[in-house]
C-alpha positions as CSV (number, residue, x, y, z in Angstrom):
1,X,45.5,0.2,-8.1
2,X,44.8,0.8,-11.9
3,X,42.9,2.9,-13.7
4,X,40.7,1.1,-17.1
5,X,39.0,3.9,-19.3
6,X,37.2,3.9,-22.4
7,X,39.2,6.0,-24.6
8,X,38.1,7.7,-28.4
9,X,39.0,4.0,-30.0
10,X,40.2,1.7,-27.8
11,X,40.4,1.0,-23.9
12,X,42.8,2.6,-21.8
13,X,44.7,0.9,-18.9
14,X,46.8,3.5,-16.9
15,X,46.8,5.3,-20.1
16,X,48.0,2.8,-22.2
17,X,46.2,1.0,-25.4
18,X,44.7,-2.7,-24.1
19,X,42.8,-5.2,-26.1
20,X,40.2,-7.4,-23.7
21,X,40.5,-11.5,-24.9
22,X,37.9,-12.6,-22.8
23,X,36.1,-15.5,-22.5
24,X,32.5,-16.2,-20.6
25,X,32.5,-18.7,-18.3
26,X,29.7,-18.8,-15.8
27,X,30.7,-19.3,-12.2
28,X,27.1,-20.6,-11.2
29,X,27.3,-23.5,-14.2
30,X,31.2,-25.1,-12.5
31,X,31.2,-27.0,-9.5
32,X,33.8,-24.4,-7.1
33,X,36.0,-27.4,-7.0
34,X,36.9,-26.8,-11.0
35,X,37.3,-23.1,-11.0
36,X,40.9,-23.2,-10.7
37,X,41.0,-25.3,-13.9
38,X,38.4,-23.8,-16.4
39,X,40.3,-20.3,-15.9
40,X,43.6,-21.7,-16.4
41,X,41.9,-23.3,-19.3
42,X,40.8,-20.0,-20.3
43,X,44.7,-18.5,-20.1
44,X,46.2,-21.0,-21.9
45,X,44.1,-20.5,-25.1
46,X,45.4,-17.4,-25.1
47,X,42.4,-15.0,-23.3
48,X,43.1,-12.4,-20.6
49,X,39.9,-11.7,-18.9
50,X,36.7,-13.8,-17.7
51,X,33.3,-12.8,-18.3
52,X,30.3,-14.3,-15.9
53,X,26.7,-13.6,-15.2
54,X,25.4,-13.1,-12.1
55,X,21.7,-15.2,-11.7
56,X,19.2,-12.9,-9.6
57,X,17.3,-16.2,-8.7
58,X,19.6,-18.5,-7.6
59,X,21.1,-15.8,-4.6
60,X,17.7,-14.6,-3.6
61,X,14.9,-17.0,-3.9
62,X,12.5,-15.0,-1.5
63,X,12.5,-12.1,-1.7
64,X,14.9,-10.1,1.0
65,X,16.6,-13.9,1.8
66,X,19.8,-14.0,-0.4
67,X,21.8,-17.3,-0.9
68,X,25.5,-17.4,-1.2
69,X,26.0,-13.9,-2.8
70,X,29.7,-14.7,-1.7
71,X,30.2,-17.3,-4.6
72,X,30.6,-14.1,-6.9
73,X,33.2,-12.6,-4.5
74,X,35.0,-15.9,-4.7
75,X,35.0,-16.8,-8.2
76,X,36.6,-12.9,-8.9
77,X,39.3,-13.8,-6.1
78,X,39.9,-16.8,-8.5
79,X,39.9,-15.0,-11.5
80,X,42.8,-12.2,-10.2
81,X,44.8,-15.5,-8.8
82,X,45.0,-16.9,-12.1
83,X,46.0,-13.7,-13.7
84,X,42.7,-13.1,-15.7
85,X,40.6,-9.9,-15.6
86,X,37.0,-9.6,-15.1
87,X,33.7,-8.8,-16.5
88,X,30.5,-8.5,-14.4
89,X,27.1,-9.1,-16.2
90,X,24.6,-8.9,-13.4
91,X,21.6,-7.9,-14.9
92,X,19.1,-7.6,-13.5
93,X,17.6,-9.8,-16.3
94,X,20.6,-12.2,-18.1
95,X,19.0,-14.5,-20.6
96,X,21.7,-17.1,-20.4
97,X,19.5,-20.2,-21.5
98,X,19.0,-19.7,-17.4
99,X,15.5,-20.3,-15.8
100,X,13.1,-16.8,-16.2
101,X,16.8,-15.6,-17.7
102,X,18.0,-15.4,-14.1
103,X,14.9,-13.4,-12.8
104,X,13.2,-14.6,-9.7
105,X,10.0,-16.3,-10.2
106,X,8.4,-14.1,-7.0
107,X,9.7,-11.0,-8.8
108,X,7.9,-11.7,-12.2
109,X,4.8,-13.0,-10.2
110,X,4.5,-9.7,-8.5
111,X,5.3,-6.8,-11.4
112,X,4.1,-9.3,-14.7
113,X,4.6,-6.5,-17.5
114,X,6.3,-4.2,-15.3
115,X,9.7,-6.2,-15.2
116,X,12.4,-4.1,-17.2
117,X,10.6,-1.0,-17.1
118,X,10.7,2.5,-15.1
119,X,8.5,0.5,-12.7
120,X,8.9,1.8,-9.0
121,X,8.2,-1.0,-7.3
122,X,10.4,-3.3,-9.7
123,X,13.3,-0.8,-9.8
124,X,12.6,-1.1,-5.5
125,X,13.7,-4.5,-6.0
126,X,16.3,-4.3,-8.1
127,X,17.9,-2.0,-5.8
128,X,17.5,-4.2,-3.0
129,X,19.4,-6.6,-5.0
130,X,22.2,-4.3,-6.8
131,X,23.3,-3.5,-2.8
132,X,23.8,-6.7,-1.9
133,X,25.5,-7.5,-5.1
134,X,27.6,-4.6,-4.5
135,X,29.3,-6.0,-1.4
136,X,31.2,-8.5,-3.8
137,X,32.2,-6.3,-7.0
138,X,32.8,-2.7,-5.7
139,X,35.8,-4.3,-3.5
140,X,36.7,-6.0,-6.5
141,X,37.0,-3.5,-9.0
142,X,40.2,-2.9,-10.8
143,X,40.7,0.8,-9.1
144,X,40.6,-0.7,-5.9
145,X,42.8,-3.3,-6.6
146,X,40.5,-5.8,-8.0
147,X,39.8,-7.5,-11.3
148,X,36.6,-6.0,-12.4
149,X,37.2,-3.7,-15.4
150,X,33.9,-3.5,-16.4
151,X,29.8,-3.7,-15.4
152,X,26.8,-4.5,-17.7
153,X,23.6,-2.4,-17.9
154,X,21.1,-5.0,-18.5
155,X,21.1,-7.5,-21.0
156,X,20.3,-7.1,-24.8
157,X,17.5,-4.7,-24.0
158,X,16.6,-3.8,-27.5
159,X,15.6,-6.9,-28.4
160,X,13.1,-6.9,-25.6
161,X,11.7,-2.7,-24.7
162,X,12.3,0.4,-25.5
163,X,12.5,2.4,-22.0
164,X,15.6,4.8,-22.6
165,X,14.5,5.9,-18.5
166,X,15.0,2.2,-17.7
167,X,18.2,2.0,-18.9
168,X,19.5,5.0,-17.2
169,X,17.6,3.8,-13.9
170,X,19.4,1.3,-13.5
171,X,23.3,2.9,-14.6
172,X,22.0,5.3,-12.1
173,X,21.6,2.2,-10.1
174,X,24.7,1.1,-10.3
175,X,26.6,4.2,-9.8
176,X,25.2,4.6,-6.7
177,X,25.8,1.2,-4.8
178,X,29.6,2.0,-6.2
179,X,30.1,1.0,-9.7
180,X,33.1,3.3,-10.9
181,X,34.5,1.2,-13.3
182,X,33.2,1.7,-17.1
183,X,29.7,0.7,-18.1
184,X,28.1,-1.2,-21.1
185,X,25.4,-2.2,-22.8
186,X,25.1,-5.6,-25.2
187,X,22.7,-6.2,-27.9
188,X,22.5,-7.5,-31.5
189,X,24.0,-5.7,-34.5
190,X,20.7,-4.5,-35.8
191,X,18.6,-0.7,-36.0
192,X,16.0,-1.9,-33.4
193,X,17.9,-3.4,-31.2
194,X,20.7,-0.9,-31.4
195,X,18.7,2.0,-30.9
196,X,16.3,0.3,-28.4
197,X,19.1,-0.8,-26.0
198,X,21.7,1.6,-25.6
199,X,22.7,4.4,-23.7
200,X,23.9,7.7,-24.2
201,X,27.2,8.0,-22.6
202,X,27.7,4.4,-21.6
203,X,29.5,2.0,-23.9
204,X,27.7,0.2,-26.2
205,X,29.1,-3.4,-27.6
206,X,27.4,-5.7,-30.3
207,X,26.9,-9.8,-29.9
208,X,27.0,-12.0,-33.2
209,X,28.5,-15.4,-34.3
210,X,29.4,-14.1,-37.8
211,X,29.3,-11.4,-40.5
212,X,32.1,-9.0,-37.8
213,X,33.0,-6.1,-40.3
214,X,29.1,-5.7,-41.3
215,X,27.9,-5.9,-37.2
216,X,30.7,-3.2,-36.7
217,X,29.5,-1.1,-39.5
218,X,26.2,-1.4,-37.7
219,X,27.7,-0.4,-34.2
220,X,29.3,2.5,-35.7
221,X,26.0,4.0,-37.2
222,X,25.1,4.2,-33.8
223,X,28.4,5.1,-32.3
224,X,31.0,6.5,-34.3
225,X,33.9,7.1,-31.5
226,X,34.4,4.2,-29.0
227,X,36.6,1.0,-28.4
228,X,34.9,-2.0,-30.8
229,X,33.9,-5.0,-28.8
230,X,32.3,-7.9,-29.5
231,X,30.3,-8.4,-26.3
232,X,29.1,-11.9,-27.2
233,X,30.7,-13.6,-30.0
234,X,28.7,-17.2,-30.3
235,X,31.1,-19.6,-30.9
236,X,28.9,-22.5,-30.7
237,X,25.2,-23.2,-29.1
238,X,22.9,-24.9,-26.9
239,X,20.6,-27.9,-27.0
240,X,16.9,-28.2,-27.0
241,X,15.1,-30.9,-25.7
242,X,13.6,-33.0,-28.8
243,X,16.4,-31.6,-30.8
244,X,19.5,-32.0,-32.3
245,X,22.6,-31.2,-30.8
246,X,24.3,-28.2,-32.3
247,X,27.6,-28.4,-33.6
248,X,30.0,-25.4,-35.2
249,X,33.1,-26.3,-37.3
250,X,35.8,-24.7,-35.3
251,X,38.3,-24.0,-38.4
252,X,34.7,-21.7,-39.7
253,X,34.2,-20.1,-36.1
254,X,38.5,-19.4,-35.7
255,X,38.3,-17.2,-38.9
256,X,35.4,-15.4,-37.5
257,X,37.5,-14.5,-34.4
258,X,40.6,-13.7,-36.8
259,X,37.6,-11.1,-38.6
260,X,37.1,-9.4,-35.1
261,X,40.3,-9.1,-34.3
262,X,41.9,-8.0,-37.8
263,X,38.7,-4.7,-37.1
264,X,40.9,-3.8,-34.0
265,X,38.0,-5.2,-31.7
266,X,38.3,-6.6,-28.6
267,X,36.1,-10.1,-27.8
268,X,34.6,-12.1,-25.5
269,X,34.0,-15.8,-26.4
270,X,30.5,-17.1,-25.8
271,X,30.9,-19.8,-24.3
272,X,34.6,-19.9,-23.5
273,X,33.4,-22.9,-21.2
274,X,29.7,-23.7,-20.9
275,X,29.7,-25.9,-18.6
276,X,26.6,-27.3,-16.7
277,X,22.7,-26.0,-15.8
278,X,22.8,-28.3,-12.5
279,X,19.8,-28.5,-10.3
280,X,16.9,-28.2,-13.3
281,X,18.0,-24.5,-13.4
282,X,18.4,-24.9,-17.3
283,X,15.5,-22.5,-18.9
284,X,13.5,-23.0,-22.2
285,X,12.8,-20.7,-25.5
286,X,9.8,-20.1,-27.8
287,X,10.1,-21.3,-31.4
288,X,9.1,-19.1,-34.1
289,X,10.2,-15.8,-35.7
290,X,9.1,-13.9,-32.8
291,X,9.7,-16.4,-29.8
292,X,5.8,-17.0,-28.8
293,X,5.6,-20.2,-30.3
294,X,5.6,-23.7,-28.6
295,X,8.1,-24.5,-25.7
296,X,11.7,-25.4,-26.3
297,X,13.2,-26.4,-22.7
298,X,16.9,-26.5,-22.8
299,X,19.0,-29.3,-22.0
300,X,20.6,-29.8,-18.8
301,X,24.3,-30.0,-20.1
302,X,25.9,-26.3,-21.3
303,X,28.8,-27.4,-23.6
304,X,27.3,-24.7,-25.9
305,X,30.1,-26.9,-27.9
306,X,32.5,-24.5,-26.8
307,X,36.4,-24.4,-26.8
308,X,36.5,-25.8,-23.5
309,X,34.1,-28.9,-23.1
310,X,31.6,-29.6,-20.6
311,X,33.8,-31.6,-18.1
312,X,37.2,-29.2,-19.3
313,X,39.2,-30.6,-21.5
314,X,40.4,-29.0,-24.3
315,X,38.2,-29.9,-27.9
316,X,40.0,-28.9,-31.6
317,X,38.5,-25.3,-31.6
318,X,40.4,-24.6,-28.5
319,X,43.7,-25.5,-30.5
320,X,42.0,-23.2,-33.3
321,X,41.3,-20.1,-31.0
322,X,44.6,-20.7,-29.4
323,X,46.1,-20.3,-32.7
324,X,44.8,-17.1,-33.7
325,X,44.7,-15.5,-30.0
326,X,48.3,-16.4,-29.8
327,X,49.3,-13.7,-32.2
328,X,47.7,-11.3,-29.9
329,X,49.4,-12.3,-27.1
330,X,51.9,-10.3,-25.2
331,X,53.9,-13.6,-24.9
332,X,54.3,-16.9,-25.1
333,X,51.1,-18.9,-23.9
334,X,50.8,-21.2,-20.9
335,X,50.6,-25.3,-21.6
336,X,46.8,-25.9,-20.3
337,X,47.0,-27.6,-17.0
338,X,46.4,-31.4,-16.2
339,X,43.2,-32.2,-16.1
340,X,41.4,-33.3,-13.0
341,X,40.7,-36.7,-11.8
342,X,38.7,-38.9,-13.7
343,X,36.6,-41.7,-11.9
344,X,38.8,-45.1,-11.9
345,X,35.8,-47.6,-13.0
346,X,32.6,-47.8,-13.7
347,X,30.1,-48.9,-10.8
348,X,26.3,-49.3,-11.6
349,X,23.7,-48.6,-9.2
350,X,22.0,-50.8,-6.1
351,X,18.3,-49.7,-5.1
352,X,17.4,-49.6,-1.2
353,X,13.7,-47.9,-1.3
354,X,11.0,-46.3,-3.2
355,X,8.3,-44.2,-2.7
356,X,5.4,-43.3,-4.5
357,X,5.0,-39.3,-5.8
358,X,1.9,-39.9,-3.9
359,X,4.1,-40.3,-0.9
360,X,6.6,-37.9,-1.9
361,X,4.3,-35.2,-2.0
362,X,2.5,-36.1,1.2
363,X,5.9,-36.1,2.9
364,X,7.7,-33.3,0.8
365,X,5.1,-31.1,-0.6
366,X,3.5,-27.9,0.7
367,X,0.8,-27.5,1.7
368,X,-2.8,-28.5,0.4
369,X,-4.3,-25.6,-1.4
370,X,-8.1,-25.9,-2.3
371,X,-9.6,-22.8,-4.8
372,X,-12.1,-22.5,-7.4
373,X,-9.5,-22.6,-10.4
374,X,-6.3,-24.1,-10.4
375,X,-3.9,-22.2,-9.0
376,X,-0.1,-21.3,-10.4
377,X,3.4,-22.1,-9.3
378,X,3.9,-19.3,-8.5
379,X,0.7,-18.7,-6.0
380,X,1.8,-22.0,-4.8
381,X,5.3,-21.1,-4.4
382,X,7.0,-22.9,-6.3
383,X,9.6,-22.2,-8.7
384,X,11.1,-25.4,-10.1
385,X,9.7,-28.7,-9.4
386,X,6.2,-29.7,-10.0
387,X,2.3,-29.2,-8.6
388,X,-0.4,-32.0,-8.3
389,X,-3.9,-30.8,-9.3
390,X,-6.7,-32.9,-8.4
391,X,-10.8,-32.2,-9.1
392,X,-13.6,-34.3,-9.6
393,X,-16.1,-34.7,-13.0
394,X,-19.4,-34.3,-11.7
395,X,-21.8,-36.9,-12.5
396,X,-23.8,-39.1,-13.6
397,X,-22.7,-38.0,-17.6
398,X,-21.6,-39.4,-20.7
399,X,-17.6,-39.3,-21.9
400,X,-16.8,-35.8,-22.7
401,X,-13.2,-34.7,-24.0
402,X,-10.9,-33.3,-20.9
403,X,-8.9,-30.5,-22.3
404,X,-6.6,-28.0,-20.6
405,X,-6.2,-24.3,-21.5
406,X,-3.0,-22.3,-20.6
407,X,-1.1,-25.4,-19.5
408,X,2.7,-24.9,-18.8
409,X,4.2,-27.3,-19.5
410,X,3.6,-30.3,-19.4
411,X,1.0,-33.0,-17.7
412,X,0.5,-36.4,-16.6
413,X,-2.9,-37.3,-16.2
414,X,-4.6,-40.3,-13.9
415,X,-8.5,-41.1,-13.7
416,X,-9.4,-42.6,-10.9
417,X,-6.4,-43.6,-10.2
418,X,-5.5,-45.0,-14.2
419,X,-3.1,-43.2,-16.2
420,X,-4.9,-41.8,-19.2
421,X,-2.1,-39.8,-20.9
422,X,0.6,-36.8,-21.2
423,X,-0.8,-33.5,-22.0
424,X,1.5,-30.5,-23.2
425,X,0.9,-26.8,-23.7
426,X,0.7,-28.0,-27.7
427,X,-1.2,-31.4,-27.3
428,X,-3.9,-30.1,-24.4
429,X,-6.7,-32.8,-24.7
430,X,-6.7,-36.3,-23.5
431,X,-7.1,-38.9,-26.1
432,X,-10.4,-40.9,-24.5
433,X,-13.1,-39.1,-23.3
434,X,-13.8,-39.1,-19.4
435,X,-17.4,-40.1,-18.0
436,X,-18.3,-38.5,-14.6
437,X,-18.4,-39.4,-11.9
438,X,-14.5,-39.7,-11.9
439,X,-11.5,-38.4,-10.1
440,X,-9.0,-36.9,-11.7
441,X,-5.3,-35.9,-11.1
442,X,-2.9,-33.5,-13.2
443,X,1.0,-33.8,-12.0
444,X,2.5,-30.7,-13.6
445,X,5.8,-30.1,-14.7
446,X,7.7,-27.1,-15.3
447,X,10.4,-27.9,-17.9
448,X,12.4,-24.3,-17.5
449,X,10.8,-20.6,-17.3
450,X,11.6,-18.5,-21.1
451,X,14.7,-17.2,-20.9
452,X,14.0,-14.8,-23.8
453,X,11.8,-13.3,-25.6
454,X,8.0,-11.4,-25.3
455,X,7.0,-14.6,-23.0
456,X,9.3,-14.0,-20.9
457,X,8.3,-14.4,-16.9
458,X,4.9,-16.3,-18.2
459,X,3.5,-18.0,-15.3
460,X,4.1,-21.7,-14.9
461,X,1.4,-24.8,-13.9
462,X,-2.6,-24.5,-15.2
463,X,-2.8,-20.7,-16.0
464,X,-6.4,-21.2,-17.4
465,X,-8.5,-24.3,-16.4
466,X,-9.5,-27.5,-16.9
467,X,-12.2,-28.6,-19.1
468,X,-15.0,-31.1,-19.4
469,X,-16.4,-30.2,-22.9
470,X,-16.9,-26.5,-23.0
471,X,-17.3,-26.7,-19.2
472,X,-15.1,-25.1,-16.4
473,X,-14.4,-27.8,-13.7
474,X,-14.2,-25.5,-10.7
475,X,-13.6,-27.1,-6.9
476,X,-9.6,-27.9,-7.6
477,X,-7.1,-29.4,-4.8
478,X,-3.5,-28.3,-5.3
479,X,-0.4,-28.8,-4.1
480,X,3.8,-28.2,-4.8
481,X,7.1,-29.8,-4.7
482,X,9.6,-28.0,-4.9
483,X,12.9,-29.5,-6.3
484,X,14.7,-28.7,-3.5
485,X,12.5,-30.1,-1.2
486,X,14.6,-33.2,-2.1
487,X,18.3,-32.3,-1.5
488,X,17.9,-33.2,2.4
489,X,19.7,-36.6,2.7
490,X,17.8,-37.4,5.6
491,X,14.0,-36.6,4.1
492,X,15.0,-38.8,1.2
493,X,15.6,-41.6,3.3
494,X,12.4,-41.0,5.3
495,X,10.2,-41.2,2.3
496,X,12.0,-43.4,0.4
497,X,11.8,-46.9,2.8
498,X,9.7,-48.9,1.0
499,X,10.3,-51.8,-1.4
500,X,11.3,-51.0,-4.6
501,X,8.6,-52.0,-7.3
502,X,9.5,-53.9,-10.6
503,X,7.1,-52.6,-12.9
504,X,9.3,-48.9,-13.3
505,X,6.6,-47.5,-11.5
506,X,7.0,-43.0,-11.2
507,X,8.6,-42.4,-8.0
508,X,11.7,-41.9,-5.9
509,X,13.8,-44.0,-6.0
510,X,17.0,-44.4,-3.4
511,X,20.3,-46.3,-3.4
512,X,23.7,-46.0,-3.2
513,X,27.0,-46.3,-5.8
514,X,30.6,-47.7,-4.8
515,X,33.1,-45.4,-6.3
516,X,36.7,-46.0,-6.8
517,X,38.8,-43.7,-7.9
518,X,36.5,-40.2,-7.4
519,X,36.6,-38.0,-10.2
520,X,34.8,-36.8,-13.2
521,X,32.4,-38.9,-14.7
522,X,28.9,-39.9,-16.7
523,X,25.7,-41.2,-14.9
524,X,23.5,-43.3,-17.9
525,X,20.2,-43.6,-17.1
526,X,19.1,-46.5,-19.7
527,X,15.4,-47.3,-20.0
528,X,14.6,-43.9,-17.2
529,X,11.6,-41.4,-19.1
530,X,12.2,-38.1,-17.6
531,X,13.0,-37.0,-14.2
532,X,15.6,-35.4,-11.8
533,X,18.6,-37.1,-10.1
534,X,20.9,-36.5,-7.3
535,X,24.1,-37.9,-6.3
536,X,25.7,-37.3,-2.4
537,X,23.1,-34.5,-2.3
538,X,23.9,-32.6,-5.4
539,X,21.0,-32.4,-8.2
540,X,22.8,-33.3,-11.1
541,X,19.9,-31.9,-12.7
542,X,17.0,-32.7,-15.0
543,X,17.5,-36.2,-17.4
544,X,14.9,-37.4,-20.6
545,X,15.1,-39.8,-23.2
546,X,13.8,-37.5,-25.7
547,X,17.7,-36.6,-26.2
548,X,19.6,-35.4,-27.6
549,X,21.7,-35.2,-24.6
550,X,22.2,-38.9,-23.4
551,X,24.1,-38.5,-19.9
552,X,24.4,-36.4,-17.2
553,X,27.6,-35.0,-15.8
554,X,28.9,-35.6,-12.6
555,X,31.6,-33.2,-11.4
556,X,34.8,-35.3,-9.2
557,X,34.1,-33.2,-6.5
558,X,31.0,-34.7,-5.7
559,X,32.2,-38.3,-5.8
560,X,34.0,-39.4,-2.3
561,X,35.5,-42.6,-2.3
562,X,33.1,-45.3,-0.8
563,X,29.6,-45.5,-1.0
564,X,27.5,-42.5,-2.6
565,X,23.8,-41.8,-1.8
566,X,21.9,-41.7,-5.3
567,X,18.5,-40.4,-5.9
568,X,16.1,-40.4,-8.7
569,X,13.0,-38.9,-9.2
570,X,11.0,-40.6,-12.4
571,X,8.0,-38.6,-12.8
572,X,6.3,-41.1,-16.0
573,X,7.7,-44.4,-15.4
574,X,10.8,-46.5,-16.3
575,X,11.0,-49.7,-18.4
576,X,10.5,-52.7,-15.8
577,X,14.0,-53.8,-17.1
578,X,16.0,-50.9,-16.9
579,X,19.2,-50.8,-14.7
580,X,19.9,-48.9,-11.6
581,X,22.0,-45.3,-13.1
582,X,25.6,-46.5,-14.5
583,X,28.2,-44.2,-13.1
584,X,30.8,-44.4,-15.7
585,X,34.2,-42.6,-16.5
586,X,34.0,-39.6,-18.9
């Protein structure tokens, strides 16, 4: 047993001075299997404690049903075997470039505005979900023998409200499911943010990728007495779909760390590793000064071009960091360990059966919902995947345009039974006009719930109507897929029987890949639009050729030696010539 404090200007472990070298690596984003890897990773470039998030969504995606809770108790177990100490961010909200920044989609449906505020019946929740959370930190904590030194109140609240009740709701929270280990708050070095999201008598840190001594000075306005910490210091960055990929010169971001260090701060690296947003949990900004401006989805990969690379190896500013962390080390450094497995050759791809997304849904979706105006996701049920709305242009009349208001996120539109184009939240009205009589059909996708920002928890799907001129087209058939409707082996194969088209028609397609030599690798998808595809029963997660991220990774523990069940879901259509996916080694 130990005791961590937070002393007048530094922490405090069993009474002694400590500095915290920690590095965030998200336990949710690295396939178990690697674990044991990525945190020796983390030791050998010189860091003594992990940070992770904890996503709401992904452990309880109905409400009072939670999901594998356990994989936080296990990944601190890991974390104390490989000699690291621990940081627990669980919320309730994360940000994270996570879907609805790790909120549940049920929970944001119900309270809308309400989330992160005094609201009872939101706080109800959170409660509901801080006790079961507490079954796998309180154990874990550092006075009971554990690794946990410290627990996050919220996420950089003052960028987003300003209920002070809120905040001490929730360390109240906290305290009472168990928490005894010190408390924190995070948030940007500026006035509003600083005096919007902290707490009186709970610690407060600062994130920032630059400018240390000034976002310090900043802190200390606020909080003359108190260990410095940078909470999140932004090493590198994520991806955009559309984009470019981002890219920080590691000799620039090592001096930055040298800055935080020479203040006497402690730091945690964001991202230490980044890692992957498997399963199409990746979420999606708003561009503009103020984050309400059109849609940014995030990429599925989460390198974050961080020290430690997507897959785990070791990239030039890990040698940097190591270099400066090193002279903060109590001793000599550990070599990094060998890296895992890497798949022995590359194996393309051989088709066995299609289906339509006509047939998918039949066979997959829920059910059939008929309503006057088109219903959401979230009335639907469905968090990530995508919703089919079908209606019908009265007639006899002449072309009119065919717009859509409040569409998230994107659409592809069929009239009787012709593709007639892809509409966007931005782009909402269909090049030709559309005569009635006709039939028309709206697949919508969601491409990842805002993660931050004032739009945060917007609702996902047709969140206005559909329009034929300036007329409402009421009388709307709609119905769901959920993405995880399609992990079942079995209900692939069911759907998936028929021949496989040549024209790269949208649908599923099913096959299987010969591996030799299981380990890490790359899936390619040449000539493939935009979809989602699977491998043995693990999404790999959400692919499109609008870059700038060109491959998806597939983690060695997935592979098994033999033939592999692969999956892919192409929601626009392929070109007729591209290949099956090319599972290559990365």
């Amino acid at each position: 047993m130990s005791d961590f404090r937070v002393g007048d200007d530094c922490f405090l472990l069993d009474g002694r001075p400590v500095r915290l070298l920690s590095g965030a690596l998200h336990y949710f984003r690295v396939h178990e299997g690697h674990w044991g890897h990525r945190l020796a990773m983390l030791r050998a470039m010189g860091l003594n404690c992990v940070e992770t998030y904890v996503p709401w969504n992904l452990h309880e995606p109905e409400p009072g049903r939670f999901r594998d809770v356990a994989a936080l108790g296990r990944f601190l177990d890991a974390a104390r075997e490989a000699g690291l100490w621990a940081i627990v961010r669980p919320g309730p909200y994360i940000c994270a470039e996570w879907e609805n920044g790790g909120l549940p989609a049920w929970l944001t449906a119900e309270a809308g505005a309400r989330v992160r505020t005094g609201d009872e019946r939101y706080l109800r929740r959170v409660a509901d979900w801080f006790g079961r959370l507490a079954e796998e930190v309180v154990p874990r904590q550092i006075c009971r023998g554990g690794p946990v030194l410290m627990v996050q109140v919220e996420n950089e609240y003052g960028s987003y409200g300003s209920d002070a009740g809120y905040l001490r709701r929730l360390a109240g929270l906290l305290r009472d499911v168990g928490v005894a280990v010190p408390l924190f708050t995070s948030d940007g070095p500026e006035d509003h943010m600083l005096s919007g999201g902290t707490l009186p008598g709970v610690l407060a840190t600062v994130n920032f990728g630059s400018h240390a001594r000034e976002s310090f000075e900043a802190l200390r306005r606020y909080r003359p007495d108190g260990p410095l910490m940078c909470m999140e210091f932004w090493c590198g960055w994520f991806d955009h779909w559309g984009g470019g990929h981002a890219v920080r010169e590691p000799g620039e971001a090592a001096a930055v760390l040298r800055e935080i260090l020479e203040c006497g701060a402690s730091v945690n690296l964001y991202m230490a590793h980044g890692g992957t947003s498997f399963a199409g949990w990746a979420g999606a900004n708003r561009g503009g000064a103020l984050h309400d401006g059109p849609l940014e989805p995030d990429v599925t990969s989460y390198d974050y071009d961080a020290p430690v690379d997507e897959v785990g190896r070791p990239t030039p500013k890990f040698w940097a960091f190591r270099e400066v962390l090193a002279g903060y080390a109590d001793g000599p450094l550990p070599e990094p360990p060998p890296a895992p497995p890497v798949l022995g050759a590359a194996a393309g791809t051989e088709w066995a059966g299609w289906a339509s997304l006509a047939d998918v849904m039949e066979v997959l979706g829920g059910p059939e919902v008929r309503a006057p105006v088109p219903p959401s996701f979230e009335e639907l049920g469905v968090e990530r995947g995508l919703v089919r709305y079908a209606l019908d242009v009265p007639g006899p009349r002449r072309p009119y345009p065919l717009s859509v208001r409040g569409l998230r996120d994107l659409a592809v539109v069929s009239v009787d039974g012709v593709r007639a184009g892809v509409l966007t939240g931005e782009d909402a009205v269909l090049e030709v006009p559309v005569a009635g009589h006709a039939r028309v059909e709206l697949w919508v996708e969601s491409l990842g719930r805002v993660n931050y920002g004032p739009r945060l928890g917007e609702a996902k799907g047709i969140t206005g109507g559909v329009l034929h001129e300036r007329q409402y087209l009421h009388g709307v058939r709609a119905r769901g897929l959920r993405l995880e409707a399609l992990d079942a082996c079995g209900a692939v194969r069911e759907v998936a029987s028929g021949g496989v088209p040549g024209d790269g028609a949208p649908g599923l397609y099913r096959g299987t890949v010969v591996v030799r030599g299981a380990g890490d690798a790359r899936l390619e998808l040449p000539g493939w639009t935009r979809g989602f595809v699977w491998v043995g029963g693990f999404c790999l997660g959400r692919y499109w050729s609008a870059g700038p991220q060109s491959a998806l990774y597939v983690p060695g523990p997935v592979l098994r030696e033999g033939r592999n069940d692969v999956w892919l879901l192409e929601l626009e259509g392929a070109d007729p010539a591209a290949p099956g996916p090319l599972l290559r080694p990365w």
